[in-house]
C-alpha positions in Angstrom: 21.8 14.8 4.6 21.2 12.2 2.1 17.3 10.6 2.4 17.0 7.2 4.4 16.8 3.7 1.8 13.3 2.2 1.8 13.7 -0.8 4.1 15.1 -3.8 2.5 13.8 -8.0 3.2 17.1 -8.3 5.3 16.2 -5.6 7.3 12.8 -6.2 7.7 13.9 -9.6 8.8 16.2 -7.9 11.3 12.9 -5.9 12.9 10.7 -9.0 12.9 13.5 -10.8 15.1 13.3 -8.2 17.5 9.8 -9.0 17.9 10.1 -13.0 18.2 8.7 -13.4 14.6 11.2 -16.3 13.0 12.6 -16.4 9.4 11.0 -19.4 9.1 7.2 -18.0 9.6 8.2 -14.7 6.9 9.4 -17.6 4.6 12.2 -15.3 3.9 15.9 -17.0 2.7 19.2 -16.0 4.1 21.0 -17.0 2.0 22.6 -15.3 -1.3 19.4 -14.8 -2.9 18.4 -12.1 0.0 21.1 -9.6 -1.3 19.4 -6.4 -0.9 18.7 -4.3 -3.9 16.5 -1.6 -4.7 14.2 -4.0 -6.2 13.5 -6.3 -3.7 12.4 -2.9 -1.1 8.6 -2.9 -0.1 8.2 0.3 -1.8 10.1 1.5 -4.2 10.8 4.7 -5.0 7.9 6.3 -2.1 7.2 9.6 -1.6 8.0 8.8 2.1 11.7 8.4 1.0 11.8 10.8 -1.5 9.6 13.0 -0.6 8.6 13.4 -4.4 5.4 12.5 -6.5 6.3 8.7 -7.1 5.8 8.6 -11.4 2.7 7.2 -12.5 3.2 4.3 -15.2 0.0 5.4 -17.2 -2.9 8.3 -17.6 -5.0 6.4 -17.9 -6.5 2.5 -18.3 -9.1 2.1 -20.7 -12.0 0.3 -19.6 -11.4 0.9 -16.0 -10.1 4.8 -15.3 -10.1 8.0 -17.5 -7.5 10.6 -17.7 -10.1 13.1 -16.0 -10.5 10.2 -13.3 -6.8 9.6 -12.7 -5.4 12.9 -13.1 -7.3 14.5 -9.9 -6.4 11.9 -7.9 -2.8 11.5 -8.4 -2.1 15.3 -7.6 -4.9 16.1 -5.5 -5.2 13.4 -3.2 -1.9 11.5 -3.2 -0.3 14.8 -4.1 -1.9 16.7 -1.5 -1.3 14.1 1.0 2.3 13.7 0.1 2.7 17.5 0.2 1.1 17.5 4.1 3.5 15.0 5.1 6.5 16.3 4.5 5.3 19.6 6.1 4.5 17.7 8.9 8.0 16.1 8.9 9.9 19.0 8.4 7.9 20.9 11.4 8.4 17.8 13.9 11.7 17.5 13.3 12.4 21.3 14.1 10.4 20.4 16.8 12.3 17.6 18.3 16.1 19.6 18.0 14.3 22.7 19.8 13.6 22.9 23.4 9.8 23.6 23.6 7.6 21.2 25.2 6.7 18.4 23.1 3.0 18.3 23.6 -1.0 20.4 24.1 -3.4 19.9 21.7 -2.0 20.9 18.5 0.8 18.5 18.9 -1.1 15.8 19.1 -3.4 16.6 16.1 -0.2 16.8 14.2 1.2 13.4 15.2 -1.9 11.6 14.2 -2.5 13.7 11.0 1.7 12.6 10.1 0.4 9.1 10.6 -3.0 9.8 8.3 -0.7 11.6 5.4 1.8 8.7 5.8 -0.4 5.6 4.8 -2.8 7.7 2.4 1.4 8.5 0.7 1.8 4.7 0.7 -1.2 3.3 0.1 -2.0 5.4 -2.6 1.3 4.2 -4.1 0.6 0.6 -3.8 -2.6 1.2 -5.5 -1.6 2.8 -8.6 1.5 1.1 -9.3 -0.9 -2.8 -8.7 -2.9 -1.2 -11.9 -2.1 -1.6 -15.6 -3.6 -1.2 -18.9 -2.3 -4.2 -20.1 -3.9 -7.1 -17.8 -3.0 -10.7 -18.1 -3.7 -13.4 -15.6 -2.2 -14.1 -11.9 1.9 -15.1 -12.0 4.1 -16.9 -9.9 3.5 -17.5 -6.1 1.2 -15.4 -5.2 -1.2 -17.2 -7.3 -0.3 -20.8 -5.3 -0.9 -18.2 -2.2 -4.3 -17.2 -2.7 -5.5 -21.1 -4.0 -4.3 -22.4 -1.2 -5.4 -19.6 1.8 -8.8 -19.1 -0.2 -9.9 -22.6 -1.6 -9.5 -20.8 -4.9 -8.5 -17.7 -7.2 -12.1 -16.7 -7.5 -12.6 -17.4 -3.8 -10.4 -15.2 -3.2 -11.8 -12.5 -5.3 -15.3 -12.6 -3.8 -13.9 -11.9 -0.4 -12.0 -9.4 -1.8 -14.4 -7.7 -3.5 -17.0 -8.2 -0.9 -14.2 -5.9 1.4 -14.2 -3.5 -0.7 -18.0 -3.0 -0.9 -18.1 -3.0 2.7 -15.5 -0.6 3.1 -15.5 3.2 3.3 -11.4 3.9 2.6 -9.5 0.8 1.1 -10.2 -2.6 0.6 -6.7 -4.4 1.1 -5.5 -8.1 1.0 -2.2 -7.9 2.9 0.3 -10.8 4.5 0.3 -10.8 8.1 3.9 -10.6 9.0 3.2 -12.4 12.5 1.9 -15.9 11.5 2.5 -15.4 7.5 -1.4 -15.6 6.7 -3.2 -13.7 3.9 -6.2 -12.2 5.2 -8.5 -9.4 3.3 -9.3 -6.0 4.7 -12.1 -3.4 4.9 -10.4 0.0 6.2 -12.6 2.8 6.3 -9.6 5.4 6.4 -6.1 5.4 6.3 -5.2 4.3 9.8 -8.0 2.3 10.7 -8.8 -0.9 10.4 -5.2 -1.9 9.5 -3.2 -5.0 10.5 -0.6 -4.2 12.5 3.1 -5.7 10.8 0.6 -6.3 7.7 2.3 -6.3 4.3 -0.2 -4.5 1.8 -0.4 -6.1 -1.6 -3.3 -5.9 -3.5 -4.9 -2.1 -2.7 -8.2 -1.0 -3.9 -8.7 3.1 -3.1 -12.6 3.0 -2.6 -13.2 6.2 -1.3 -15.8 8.4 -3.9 -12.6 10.7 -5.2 -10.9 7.2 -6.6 -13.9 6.6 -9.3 -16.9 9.5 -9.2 -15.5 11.0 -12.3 -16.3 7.8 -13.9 -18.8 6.0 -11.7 -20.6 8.0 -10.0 -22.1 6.2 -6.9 -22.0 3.0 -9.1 -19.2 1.6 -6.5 -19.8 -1.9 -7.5 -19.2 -1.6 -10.8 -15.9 -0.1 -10.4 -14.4 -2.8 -7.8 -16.2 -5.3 -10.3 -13.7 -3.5 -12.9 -10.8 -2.9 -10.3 -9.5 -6.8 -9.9 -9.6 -7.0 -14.1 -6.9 -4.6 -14.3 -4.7 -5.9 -11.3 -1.0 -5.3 -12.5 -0.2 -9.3 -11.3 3.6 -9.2 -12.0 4.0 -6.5 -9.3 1.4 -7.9 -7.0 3.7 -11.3 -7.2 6.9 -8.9 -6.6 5.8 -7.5 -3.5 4.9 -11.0 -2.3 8.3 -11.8 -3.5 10.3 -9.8 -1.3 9.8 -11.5 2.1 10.1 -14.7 0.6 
């Protein structure tokens, strides 16, 4: 059986009318422009479809992350949780086509550690491929975006930052997919203190294991470092695809 497509705007469309949420309040077109293509999925290319490491685009970025800082993290911790996921998949779904009782303690530790695995998979995704070693300013809408939700770019940035600080997990801006509004997160792990329908598009990993090679327990300095080397073409793509 061939893997499932990474969901698509039009079909993301299609689940948020199921829900009551209009086209209109997405800001997403109907028209020719939303043919679907592999480039306009949320994700790209995720582990969750493939169920392989997703490439990275770089080593390393100097002046933010060595090799020995990137390297661990990639395979241990996106690796590992990538690697726990689709052992959890595989054992559910034998699960559901068997005819034991789908339940008792270890059962449920499984379906919330599938749901832990699943959003450490993505969101460490969305954080490596928003990074680049080649920084340039903010491009296209998503710079408009932030101005206008925040006051201003740098506005935006010192609530951002300020998240991240306060965080223990991730510090996230994401789209609210119910009333279209950019809000920034503080999540202290994977699958809490997320918004619900949220689109993630700007993704700072702030647990100790993203930066202690480097840092140390100089946290600041590395979320100071973090929003130099955002990667804005993508961030603008992702905001792109509802649109």
């Amino acid at each position: 059986m061939s893997a499932p497509r990474p969901l698509t705007r039009r079909q993301v469309l299609q689940s948020a009318s199921l829900l009551g949420i209009s086209a209109a309040s997405l800001s997403i077109s109907s028209g020719a422009d939303a043919a679907e293509s592999p480039e306009q999925a949320l994700s790209p290319q995720s582990g969750l479809v493939t169920k392989q490491l997703k490439p990275l685009k770089y080593e390393e970025i100097p002046g933010l992350l060595t090799k020995s800082q990137v390297t661990p993290h990639y395979q241990a911790h996106y690796g590992g949780a990538l690697k726990r996921f689709v052992t959890l998949d595989q054992q559910l779904d034998a699960l559901y086509k068997g005819k034991e009782p789908l339940g008792g303690d270890a059962y449920a530790l499984m379906q919330k550690d599938k749901v832990n695995r699943m959003n450490s998979v993505l969101l460490h995704e969305l954080y490596f491929d928003g990074l680049t070693p080649k920084p340039g300013d903010p491009v296209g809408d998503i710079r408009t975006a932030l101005a206008n939700r925040f006051g201003s770019l740098d506005r935006w940035m010192e609530d951002f930052k300020a998240c991240c600080l306060a965080a223990n997990g991730w510090g996230i801006l994401a789209r609210d997919l119910v009333n279209g509004q950019l809000y920034n997160v503080a999540s202290d792990l994977h699958e809490i203190g997320v918004l619900w329908l949220g689109q993630p598009l700007v993704v700072c990993d702030v647990y100790e294991h993203a930066f202690y090679v480097d840092y140390l327990n100089r946290k600041p300095e590395y979320v100071n470092k973090f929003v130099q080397f955002l990667d804005w073409t993508e961030i603008n793509r992702r905001w792109s695809v509802l649109k």
